[in-house]
C-alpha positions as CSV (number, residue, x, y, z in Angstrom):
1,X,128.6,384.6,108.8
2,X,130.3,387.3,110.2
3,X,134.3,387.3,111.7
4,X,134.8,383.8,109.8
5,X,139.0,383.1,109.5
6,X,139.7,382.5,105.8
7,X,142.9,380.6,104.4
8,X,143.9,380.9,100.7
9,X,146.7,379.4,99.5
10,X,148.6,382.1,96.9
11,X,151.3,382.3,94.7
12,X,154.0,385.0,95.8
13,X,156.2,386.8,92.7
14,X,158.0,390.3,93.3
15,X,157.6,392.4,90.3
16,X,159.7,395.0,88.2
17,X,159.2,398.5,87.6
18,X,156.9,397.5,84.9
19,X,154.7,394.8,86.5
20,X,157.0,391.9,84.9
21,X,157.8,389.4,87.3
22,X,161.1,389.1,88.5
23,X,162.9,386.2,90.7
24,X,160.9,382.8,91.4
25,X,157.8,382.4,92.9
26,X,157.1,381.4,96.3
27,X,154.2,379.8,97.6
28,X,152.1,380.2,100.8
29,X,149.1,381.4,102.0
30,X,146.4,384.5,103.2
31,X,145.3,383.9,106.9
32,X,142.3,386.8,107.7
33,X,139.4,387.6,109.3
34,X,137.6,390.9,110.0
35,X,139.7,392.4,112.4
36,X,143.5,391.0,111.2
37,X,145.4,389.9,108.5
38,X,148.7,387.6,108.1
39,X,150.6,386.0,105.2
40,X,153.4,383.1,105.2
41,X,155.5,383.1,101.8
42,X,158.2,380.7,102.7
43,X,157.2,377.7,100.9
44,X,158.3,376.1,97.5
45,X,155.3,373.9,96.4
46,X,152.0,373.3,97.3
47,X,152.6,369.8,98.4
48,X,155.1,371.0,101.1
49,X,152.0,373.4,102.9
50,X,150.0,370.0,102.8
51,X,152.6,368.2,104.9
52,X,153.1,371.1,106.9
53,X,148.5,370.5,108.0
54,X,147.0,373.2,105.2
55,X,144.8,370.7,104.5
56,X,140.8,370.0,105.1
57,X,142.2,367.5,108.0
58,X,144.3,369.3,109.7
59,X,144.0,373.3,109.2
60,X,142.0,373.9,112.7
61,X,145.4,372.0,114.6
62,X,147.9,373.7,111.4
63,X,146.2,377.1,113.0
64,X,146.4,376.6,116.4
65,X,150.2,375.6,116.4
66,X,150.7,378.9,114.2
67,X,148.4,381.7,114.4
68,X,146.8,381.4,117.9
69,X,145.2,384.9,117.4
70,X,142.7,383.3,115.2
71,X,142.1,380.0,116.7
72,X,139.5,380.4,119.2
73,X,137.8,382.2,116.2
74,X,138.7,379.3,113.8
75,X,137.3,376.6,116.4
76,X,133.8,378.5,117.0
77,X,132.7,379.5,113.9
78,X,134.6,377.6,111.0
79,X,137.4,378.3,108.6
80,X,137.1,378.8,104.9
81,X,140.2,376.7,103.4
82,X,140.4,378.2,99.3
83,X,136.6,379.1,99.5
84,X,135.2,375.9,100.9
85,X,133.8,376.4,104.2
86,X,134.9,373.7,107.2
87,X,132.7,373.6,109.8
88,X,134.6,373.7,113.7
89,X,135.1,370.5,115.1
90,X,132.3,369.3,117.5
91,X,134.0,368.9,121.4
92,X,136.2,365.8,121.8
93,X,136.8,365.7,117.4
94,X,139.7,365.0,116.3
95,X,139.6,368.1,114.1
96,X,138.3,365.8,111.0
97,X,135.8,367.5,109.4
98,X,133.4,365.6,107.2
């Protein structure tokens, strides 16, 4: 499937001269597909994306309300949330995917 938007959640951590980390870690996620690419680091926990909609349940209305560029994508052809595909949501859905 071609031009599918993928989320990944990932672990941010600036690194020395050396390749040791250095500060805390933030959290956030990858938001791509084949023709752009955005990031979000501002979170401090995993849980916190969750209630913010990264989740199977609400990622098609988390993307809509902050990366329109890839929502008409996201609503035609799927998203991949972490590697697991979720199919779009059929017309009149309330974005709950099975």
């Amino acid at each position: 499937m071609s031009n599918v938007v993928s989320v990944q959640f990932t672990r941010f951590q600036d690194l020395d001269d050396h390749g040791n980390p250095d500060g805390e870690p933030t959290y956030g996620y990858r938001i791509f597909d084949d023709y752009e690419q955005n990031y979000n680091n501002c979170y401090e926990s995993i849980e916190e994306m969750q209630r913010d909609g990264l989740t199977r349940q609400g990622i098609f209305d988390f993307i809509a309300g902050n990366h329109d560029s890839f929502d008409l994508t996201a609503r035609e052809k799927g998203v991949y949330l972490n590697g697991v595909w979720i199919k779009p949501p059929k017309d009149g859905d309330d974005d709950d995917p099975e």
